[in-house]
VEXFIKOL-971464 format. One record per residue (C-alpha): residue number from 1; residue in one letter; x, y, z. Coordinates in nm, 2 decimals. Each point is the difference from the previous one (the first is absolute). Layout:
<site NUM; A; <X; Y; Z>>
...
***
This chain:
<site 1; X; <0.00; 0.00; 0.00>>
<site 2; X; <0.27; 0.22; 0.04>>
<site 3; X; <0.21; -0.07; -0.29>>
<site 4; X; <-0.34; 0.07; -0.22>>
<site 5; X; <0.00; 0.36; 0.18>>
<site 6; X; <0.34; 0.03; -0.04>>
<site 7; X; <-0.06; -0.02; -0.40>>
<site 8; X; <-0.33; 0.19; 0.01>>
<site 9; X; <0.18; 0.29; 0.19>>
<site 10; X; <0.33; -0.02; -0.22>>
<site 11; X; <-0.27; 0.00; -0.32>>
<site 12; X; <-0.14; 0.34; 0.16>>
<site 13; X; <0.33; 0.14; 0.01>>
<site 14; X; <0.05; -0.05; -0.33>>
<site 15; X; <-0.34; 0.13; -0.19>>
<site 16; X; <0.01; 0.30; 0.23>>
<site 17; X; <0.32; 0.10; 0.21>>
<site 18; X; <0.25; -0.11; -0.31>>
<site 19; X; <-0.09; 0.29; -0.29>>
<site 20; X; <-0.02; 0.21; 0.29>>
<site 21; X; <0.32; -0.05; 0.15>>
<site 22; X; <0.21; 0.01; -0.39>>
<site 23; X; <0.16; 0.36; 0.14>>
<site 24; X; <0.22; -0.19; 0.22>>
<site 25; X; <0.19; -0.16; -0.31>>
<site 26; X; <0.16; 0.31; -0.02>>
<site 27; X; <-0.05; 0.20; 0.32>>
<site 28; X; <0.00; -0.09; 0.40>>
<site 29; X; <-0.30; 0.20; 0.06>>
<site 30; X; <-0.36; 0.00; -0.17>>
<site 31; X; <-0.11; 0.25; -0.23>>
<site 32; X; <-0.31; 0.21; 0.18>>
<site 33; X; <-0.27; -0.12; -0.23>>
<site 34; X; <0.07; -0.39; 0.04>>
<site 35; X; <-0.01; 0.04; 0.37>>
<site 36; X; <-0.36; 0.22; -0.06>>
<site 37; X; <-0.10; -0.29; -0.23>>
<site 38; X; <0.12; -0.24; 0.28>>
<site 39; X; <-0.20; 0.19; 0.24>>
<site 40; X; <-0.33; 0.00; -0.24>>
<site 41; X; <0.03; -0.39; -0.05>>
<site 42; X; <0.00; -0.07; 0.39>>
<site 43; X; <-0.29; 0.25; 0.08>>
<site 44; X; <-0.20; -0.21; -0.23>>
<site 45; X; <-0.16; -0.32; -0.03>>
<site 46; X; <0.36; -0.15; -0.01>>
<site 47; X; <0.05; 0.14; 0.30>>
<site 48; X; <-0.28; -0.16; 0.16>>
<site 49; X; <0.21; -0.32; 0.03>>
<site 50; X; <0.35; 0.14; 0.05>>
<site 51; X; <0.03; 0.14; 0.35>>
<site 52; X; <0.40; 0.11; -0.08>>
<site 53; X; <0.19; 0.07; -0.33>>
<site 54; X; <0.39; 0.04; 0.03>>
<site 55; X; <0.28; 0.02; -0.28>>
<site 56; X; <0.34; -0.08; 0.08>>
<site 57; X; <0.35; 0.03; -0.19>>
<site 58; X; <0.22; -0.25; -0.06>>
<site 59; X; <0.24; 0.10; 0.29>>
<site 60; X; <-0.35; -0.01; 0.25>>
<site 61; X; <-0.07; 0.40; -0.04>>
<site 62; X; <-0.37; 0.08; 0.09>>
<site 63; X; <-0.06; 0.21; -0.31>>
<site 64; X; <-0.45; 0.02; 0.05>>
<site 65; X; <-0.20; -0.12; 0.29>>
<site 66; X; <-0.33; 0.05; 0.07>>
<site 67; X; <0.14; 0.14; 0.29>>
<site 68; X; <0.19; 0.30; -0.14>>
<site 69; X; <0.24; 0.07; 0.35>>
<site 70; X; <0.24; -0.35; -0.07>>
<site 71; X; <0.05; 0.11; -0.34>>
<site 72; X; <0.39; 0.05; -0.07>>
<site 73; X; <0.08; -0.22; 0.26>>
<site 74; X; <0.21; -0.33; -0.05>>
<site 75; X; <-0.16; -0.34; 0.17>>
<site 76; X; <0.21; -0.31; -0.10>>
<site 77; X; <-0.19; -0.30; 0.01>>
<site 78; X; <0.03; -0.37; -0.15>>
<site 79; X; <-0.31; 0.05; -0.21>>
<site 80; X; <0.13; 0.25; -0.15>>
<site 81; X; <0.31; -0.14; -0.10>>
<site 82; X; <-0.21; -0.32; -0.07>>
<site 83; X; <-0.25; 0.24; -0.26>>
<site 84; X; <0.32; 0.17; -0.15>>
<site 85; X; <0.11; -0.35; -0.13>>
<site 86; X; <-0.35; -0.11; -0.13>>
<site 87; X; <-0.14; -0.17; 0.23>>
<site 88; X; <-0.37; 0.07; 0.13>>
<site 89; X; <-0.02; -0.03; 0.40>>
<site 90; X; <-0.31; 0.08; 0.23>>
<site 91; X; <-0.10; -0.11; 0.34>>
<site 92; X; <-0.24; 0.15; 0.29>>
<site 93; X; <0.14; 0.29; 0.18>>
<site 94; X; <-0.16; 0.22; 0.31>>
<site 95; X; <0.18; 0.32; -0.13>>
<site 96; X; <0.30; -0.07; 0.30>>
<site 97; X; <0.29; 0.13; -0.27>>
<site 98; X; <0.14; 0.33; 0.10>>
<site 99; X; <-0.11; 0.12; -0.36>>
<site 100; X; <-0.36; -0.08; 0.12>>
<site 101; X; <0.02; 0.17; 0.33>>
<site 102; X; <-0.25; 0.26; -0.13>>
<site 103; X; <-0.26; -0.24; -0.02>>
<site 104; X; <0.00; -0.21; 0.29>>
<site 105; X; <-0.35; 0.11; 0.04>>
<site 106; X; <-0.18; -0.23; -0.22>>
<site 107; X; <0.02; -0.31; 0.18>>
<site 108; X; <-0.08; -0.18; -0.29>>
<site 109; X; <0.15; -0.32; -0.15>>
<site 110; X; <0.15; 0.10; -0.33>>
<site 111; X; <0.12; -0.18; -0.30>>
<site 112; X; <0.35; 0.16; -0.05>>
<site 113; X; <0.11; -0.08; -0.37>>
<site 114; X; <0.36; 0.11; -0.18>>
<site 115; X; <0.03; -0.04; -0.37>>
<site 116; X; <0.26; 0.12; -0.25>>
<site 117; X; <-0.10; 0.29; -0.24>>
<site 118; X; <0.16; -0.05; -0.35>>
<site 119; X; <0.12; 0.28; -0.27>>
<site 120; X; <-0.26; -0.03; -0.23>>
<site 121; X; <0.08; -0.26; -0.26>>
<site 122; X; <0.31; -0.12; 0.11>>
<site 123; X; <0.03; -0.25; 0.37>>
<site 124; X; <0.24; 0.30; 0.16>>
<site 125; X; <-0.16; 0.08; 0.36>>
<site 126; X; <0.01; 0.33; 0.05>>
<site 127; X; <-0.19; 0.02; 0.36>>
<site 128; X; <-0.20; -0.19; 0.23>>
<site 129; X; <-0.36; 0.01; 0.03>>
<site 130; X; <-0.12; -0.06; 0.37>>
<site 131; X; <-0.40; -0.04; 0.05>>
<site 132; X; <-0.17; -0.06; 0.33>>
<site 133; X; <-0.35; -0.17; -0.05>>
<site 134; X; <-0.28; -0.10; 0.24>>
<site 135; X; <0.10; -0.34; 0.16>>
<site 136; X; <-0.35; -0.07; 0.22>>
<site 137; X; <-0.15; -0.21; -0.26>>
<site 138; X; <0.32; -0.19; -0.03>>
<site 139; X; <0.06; -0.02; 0.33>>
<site 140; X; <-0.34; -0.13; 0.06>>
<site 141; X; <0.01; -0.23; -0.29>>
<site 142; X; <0.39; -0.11; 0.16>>
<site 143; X; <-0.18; -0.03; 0.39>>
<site 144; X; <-0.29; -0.23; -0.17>>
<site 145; X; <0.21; -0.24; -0.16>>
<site 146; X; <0.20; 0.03; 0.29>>
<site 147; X; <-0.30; -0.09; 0.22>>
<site 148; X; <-0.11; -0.28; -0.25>>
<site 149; X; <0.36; -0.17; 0.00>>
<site 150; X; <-0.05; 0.01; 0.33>>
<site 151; X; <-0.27; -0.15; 0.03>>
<site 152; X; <0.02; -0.29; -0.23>>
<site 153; X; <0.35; -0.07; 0.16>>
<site 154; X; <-0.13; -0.01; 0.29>>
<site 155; X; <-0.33; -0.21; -0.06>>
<site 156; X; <0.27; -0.23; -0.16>>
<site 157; X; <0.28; 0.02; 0.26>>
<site 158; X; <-0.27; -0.04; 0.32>>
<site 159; X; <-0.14; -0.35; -0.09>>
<site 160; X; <0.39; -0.11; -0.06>>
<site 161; X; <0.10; 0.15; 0.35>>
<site 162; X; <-0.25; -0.16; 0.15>>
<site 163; X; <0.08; -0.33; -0.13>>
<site 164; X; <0.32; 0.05; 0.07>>
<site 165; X; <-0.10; 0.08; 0.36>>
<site 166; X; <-0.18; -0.30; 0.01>>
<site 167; X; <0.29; -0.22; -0.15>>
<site 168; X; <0.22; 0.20; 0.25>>
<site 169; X; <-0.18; -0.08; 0.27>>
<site 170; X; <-0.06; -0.38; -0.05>>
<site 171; X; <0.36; 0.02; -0.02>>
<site 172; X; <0.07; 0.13; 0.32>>
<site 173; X; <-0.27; -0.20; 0.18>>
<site 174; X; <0.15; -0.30; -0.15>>
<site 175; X; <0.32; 0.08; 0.12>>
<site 176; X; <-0.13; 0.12; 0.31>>
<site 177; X; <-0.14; -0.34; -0.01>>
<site 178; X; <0.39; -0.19; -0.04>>
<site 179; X; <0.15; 0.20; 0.25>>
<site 180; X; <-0.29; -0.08; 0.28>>
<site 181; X; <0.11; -0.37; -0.08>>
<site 182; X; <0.34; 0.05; -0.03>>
<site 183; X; <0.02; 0.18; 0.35>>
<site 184; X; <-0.23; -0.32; 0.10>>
<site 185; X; <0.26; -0.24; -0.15>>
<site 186; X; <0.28; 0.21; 0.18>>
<site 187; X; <-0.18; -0.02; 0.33>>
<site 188; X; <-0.09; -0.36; -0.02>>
<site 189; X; <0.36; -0.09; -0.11>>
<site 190; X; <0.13; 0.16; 0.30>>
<site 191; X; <-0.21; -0.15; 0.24>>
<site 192; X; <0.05; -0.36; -0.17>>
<site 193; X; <0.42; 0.12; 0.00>>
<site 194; X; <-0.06; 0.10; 0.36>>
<site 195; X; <-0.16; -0.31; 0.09>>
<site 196; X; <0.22; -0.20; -0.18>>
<site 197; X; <0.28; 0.16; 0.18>>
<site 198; X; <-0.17; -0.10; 0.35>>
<site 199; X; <-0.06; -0.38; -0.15>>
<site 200; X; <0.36; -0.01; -0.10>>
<site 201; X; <0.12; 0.12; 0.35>>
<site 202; X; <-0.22; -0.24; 0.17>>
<site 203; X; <0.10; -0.27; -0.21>>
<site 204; X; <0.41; 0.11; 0.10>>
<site 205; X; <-0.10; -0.02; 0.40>>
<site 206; X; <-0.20; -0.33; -0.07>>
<site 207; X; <0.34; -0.10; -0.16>>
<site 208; X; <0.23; 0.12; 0.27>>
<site 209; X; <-0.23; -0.13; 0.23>>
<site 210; X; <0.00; -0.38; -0.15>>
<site 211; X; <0.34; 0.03; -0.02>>
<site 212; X; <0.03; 0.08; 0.36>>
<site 213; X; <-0.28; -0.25; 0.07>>
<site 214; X; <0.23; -0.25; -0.16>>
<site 215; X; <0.32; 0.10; 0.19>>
<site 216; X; <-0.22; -0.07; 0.37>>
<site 217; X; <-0.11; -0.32; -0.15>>
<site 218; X; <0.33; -0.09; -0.08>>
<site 219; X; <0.10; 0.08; 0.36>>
<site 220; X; <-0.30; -0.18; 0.14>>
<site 221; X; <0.09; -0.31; -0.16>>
<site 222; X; <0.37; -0.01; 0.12>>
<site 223; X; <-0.12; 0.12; 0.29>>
<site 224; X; <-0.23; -0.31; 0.07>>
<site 225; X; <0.27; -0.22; -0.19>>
<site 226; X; <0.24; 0.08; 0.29>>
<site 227; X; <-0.25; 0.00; 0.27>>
<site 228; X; <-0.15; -0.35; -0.14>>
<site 229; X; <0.21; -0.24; -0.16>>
<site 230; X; <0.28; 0.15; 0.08>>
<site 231; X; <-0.03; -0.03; 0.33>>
<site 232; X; <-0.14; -0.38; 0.02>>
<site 233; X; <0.29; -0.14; -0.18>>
<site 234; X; <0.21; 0.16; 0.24>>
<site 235; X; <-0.21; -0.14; 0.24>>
<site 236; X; <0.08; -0.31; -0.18>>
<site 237; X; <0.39; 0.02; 0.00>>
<site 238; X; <-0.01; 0.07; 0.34>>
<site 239; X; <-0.21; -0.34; 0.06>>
<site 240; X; <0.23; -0.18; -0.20>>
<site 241; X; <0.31; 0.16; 0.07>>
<site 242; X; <-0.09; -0.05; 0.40>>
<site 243; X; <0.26; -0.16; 0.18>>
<site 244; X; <-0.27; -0.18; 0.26>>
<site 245; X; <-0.19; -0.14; -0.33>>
<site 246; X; <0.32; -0.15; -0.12>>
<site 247; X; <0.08; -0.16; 0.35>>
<site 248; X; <-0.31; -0.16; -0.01>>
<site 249; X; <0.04; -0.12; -0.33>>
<site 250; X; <0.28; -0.16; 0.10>>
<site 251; X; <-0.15; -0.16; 0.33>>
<site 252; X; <-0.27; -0.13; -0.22>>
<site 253; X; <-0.30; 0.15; 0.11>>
<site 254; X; <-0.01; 0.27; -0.29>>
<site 255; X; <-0.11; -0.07; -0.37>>
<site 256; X; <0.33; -0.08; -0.25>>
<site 257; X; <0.20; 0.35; -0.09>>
<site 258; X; <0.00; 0.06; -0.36>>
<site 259; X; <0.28; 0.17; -0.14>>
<site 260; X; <-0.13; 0.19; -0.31>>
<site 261; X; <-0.23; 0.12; 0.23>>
<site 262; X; <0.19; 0.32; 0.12>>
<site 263; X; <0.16; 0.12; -0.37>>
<site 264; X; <-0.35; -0.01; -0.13>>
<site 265; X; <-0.10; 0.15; 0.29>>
<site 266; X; <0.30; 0.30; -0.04>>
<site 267; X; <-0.06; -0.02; -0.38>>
<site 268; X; <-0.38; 0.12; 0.05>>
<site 269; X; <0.14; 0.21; 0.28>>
<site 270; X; <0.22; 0.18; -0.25>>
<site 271; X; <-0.25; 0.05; -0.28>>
<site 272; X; <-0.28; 0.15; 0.22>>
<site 273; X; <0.22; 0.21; 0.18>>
<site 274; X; <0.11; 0.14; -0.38>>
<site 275; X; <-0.34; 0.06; -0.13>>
<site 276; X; <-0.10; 0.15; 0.34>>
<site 277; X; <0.33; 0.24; -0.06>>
<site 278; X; <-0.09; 0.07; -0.37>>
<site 279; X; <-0.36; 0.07; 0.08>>
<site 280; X; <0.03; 0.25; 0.36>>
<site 281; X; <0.09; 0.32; -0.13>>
<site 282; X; <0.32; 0.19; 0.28>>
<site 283; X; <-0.09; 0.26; 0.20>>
<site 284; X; <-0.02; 0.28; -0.30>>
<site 285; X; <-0.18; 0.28; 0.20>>
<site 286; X; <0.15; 0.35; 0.05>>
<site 287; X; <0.33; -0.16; -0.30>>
<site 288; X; <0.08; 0.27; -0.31>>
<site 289; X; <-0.05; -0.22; -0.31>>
<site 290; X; <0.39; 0.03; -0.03>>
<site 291; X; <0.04; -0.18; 0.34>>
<site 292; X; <-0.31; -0.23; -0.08>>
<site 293; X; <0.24; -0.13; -0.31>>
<site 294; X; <0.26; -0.01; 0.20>>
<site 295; X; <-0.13; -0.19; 0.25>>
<site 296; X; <-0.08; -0.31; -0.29>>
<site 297; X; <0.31; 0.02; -0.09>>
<site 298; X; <0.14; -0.02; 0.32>>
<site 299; X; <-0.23; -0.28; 0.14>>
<site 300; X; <0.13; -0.18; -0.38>>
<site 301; X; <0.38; 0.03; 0.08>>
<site 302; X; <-0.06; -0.14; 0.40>>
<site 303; X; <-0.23; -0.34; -0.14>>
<site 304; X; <0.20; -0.08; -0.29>>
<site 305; X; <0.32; 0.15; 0.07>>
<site 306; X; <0.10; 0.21; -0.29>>
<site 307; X; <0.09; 0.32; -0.11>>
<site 308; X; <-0.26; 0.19; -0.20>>
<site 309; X; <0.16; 0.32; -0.21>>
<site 310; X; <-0.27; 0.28; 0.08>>
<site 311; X; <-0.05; 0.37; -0.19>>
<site 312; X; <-0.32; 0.09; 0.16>>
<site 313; X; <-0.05; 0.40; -0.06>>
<site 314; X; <-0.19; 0.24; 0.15>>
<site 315; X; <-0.41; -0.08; 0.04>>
<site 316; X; <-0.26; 0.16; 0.09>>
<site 317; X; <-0.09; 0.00; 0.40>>
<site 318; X; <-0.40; 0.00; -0.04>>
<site 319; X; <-0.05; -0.30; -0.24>>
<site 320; X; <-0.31; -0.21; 0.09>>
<site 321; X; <0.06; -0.31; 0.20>>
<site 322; X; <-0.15; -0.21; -0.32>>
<site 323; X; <0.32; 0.10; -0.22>>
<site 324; X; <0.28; -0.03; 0.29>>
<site 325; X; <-0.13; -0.31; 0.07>>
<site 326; X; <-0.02; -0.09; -0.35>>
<site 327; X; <0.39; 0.13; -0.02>>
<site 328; X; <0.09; -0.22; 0.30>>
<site 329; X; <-0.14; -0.35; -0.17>>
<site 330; X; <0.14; 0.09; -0.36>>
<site 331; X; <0.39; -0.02; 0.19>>
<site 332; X; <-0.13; -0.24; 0.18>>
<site 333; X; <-0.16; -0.23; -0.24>>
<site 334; X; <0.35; 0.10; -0.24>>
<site 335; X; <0.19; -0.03; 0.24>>
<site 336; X; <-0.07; -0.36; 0.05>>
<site 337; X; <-0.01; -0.08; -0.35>>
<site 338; X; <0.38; 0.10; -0.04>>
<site 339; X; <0.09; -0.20; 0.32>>
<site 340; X; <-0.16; -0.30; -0.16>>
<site 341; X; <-0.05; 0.04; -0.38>>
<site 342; X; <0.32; 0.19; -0.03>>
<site 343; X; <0.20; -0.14; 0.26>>
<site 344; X; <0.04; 0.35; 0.18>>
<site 345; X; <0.27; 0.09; -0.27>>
<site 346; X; <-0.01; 0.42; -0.05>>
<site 347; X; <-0.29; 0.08; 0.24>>
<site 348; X; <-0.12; 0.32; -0.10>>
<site 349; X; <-0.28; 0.24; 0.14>>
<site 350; X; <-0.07; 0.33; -0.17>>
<site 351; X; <-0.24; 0.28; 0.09>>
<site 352; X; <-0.06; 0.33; -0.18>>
<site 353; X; <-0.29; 0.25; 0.00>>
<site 354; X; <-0.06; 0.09; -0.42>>
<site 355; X; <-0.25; 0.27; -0.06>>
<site 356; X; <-0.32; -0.12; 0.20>>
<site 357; X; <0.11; -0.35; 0.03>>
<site 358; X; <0.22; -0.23; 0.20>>
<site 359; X; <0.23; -0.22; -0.16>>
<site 360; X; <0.09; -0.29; 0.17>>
<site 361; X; <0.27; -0.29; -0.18>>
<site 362; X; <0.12; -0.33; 0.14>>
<site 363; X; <0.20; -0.13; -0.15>>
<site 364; X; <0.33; -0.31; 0.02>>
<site 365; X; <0.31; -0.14; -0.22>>
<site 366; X; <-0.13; -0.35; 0.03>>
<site 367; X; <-0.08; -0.23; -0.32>>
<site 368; X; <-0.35; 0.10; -0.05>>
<site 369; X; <-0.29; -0.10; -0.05>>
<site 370; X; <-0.05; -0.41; -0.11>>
<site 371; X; <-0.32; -0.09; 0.10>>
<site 372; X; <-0.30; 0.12; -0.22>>
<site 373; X; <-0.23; -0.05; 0.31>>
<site 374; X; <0.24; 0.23; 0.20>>
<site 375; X; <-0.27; 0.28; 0.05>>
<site 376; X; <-0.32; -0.22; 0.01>>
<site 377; X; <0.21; -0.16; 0.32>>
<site 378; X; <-0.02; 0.06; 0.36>>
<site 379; X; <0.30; 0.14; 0.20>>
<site 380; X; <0.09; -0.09; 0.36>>
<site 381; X; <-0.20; 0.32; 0.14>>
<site 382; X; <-0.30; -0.11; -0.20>>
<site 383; X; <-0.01; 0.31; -0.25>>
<site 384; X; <0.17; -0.12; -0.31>>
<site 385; X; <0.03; 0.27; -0.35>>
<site 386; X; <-0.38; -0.07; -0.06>>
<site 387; X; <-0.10; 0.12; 0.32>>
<site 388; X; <0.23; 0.30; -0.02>>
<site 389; X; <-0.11; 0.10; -0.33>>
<site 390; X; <-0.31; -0.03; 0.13>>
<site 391; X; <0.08; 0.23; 0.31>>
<site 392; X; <0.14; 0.28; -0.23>>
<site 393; X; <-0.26; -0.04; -0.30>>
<site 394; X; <-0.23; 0.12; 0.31>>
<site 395; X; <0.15; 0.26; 0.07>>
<site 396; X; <0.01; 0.18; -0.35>>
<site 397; X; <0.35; -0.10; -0.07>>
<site 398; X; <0.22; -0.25; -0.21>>
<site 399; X; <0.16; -0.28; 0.01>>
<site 400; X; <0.26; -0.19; -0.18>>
<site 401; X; <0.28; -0.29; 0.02>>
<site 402; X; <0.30; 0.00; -0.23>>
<site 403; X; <0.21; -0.29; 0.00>>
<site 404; X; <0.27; -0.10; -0.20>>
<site 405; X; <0.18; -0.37; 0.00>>
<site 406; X; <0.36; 0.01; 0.13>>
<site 407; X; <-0.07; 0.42; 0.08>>
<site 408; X; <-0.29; 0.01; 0.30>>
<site 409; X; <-0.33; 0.08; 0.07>>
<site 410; X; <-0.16; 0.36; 0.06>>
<site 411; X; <-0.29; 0.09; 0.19>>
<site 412; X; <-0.15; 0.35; -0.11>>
<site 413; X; <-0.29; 0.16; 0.14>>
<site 414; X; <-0.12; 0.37; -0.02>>
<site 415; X; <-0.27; 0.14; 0.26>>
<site 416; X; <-0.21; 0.26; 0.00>>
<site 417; X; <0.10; 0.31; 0.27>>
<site 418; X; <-0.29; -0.02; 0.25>>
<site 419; X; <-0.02; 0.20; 0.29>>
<site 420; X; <-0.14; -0.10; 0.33>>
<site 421; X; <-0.37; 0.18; 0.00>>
<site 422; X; <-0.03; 0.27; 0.27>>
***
């Protein structure tokens, strides 16, 4: 709309202002009768539609205005320059220019138009023809489409934001939706981890607690070993060893004395009084686990009468009675198995905290393992590998044997650091 007033204006210009302004192909000024004959044209009917008339040189000299005080003066401006080169401009101005400052007053949108003004017959511009039309039609005709545009984008747009809302806000419910369950899922995963935890703890006392449990029935059986047939078979050798029962034999009024009778008895002696030993624990109360070891290896060297090599290091004072007592029947049970499997040859005990774990090896310089039964057997305390693997396996740990023909047999065994509960 406002290139088609743009070329209706610069069309004006050129039926009316351009004859009119031919004096300023050879002079900077117009001749009095073309601006009377300007003057005539706008008081009549073409005047009706043009509110202002200016004519500018080239170099943007005011040389007529319908307001005859700016005349002379120079007002640069780009559609002026733009004009002198050929080119038709226009836009809608509120007379704001310093050139217009006469009339402000009108308050009226205008259609302000420049267009080049040609020597006649040739494309030469000799001046720039400046016409100020009434813009309200325009401007109404602009604010209705406007309004219209508007309108349709919005009837278009407010349906699509709405589904969009919509879509939106399944969205978010949906995800709203997730997260509930995922904080569920979180919640429900940490009460199953914490009651997991408190399963897994009361499965470790149940576990420290068998063990224990096993340890006092271990004692109670030696115990009632000692007390029972121990103590009736040395009721026995007393009776048959008795110097009055043998003098009566030999008056004849006791029953015939047979000799095997006291070997066998001694022999049963012997092998109770060993599975009583191997069974009853040593006092171990108020012992460091480094003095606990110690004492195994100690009570090993005064039976059998070796030497045992020892590297016991530094361990922990507050271990739980289930792994001390578990390090005191791994030398002892090892122990014994270098006396007799390895015929005590390079007794070894070594002891050594590693991380979170104790490290425990027994080991000897005998000739090994021969016997593919050796750890399904039975030692002379009554423990044998199987029960100690047993015994360690409980306790979270490991246990292994390595044994080599001609080289010796190792016991290795790694617990678990537990602490004595509070």
């Amino acid at each position: 709309m406002m290139r088609t007033a743009t070329e209706e204006g610069a069309r004006f210009t050129e039926v009316f202002l351009g004859p009119l302004a031919q004096d300023l192909a050879t002079s900077r000024s117009l001749s009095p009768e073309s601006m009377k004959k300007l003057d005539d044209l706008l008081a009549g009917k073409s005047g009706e539609r043009m509110i202002l008339v200016k004519i500018w040189l080239p170099d943007a000299t005011l040389v007529y205005s319908t307001n005859k005080e700016a005349i002379g003066q120079r007002f640069p401006s780009s559609h002026i320059t733009a004009a002198v080169a050929g080119k038709a401009t226009g836009e809608f101005d509120y007379l704001q220019d310093v050139e217009n400052a006469a009339d402000k007053h009108l308050h009226t949108p205008l259609v302000e138009i420049y267009a080049p003004l040609f020597r006649t017959g040739t494309q030469e511009v000799i001046a720039v023809g400046e016409v100020y039309t009434d813009g309200r039609t325009l401007a109404a005709d602009l604010a209705s489409i406007r309004l219209t545009s508007a309108g349709i984008v919005g009837a278009v747009t407010a349906p699509m934001m709405l589904i969009l809302f919509f879509m939106v806000r399944g969205a978010s419910n949906l995800v709203n939706g997730y997260q509930s369950t995922l904080i569920q899922n979180v919640v429900e995963a940490k009460y199953l981890a914490a009651q997991n935890d408190r399963l897994r703890r009361l499965a470790d006392d149940a576990r420290l607690e068998a063990a224990d449990s096993n340890e006092n029935l271990l004692a109670r059986i030696g115990q009632d070993l000692h007390d029972g047939p121990i103590q009736l078979v040395s009721l026995l050798m007393l009776k048959v060893t008795d110097p009055t029962a043998t003098k009566q034999l030999e008056t004849g009024r006791g029953s015939a004395h047979d000799p095997a009778i006291e070997p066998l008895t001694r022999r049963i002696l012997t092998e109770l009084r060993n599975i009583s030993t191997g069974l009853v624990l040593p006092e171990l109360e108020g012992l460091t686990p480094n003095e606990i070891i110690r004492l195994a290896v100690q009570n090993h060297e005064e039976v059998t009468g070796t030497m045992v090599s020892r590297q016991i290091g530094d361990l922990p004072a507050d271990l739980a009675r289930p792994v001390t007592i578990c390090l005191y029947r791994i030398v002892q049970e090892g122990l014994n198995n270098a006396f007799h499997h390895g015929k005590a040859i390079g007794q070894r005990v070594e002891v050594w905290v590693e991380a979170q774990s104790i490290v425990i090896v027994v080991s000897d310089s005998g000739p090994g393992v021969v016997d593919s039964h050796r750890e399904s057997s039975r030692s002379r305390t009554g423990l044998g590998i199987a029960g100690l693997r047993n015994r360690v396996e409980a306790l979270k740990g490991t246990f292994e044997v390595i044994s080599q023909r001609g080289i010796g047999t190792q016991i290795r065994a790694k617990l678990p650091v537990t602490s004595t509960p509070n």
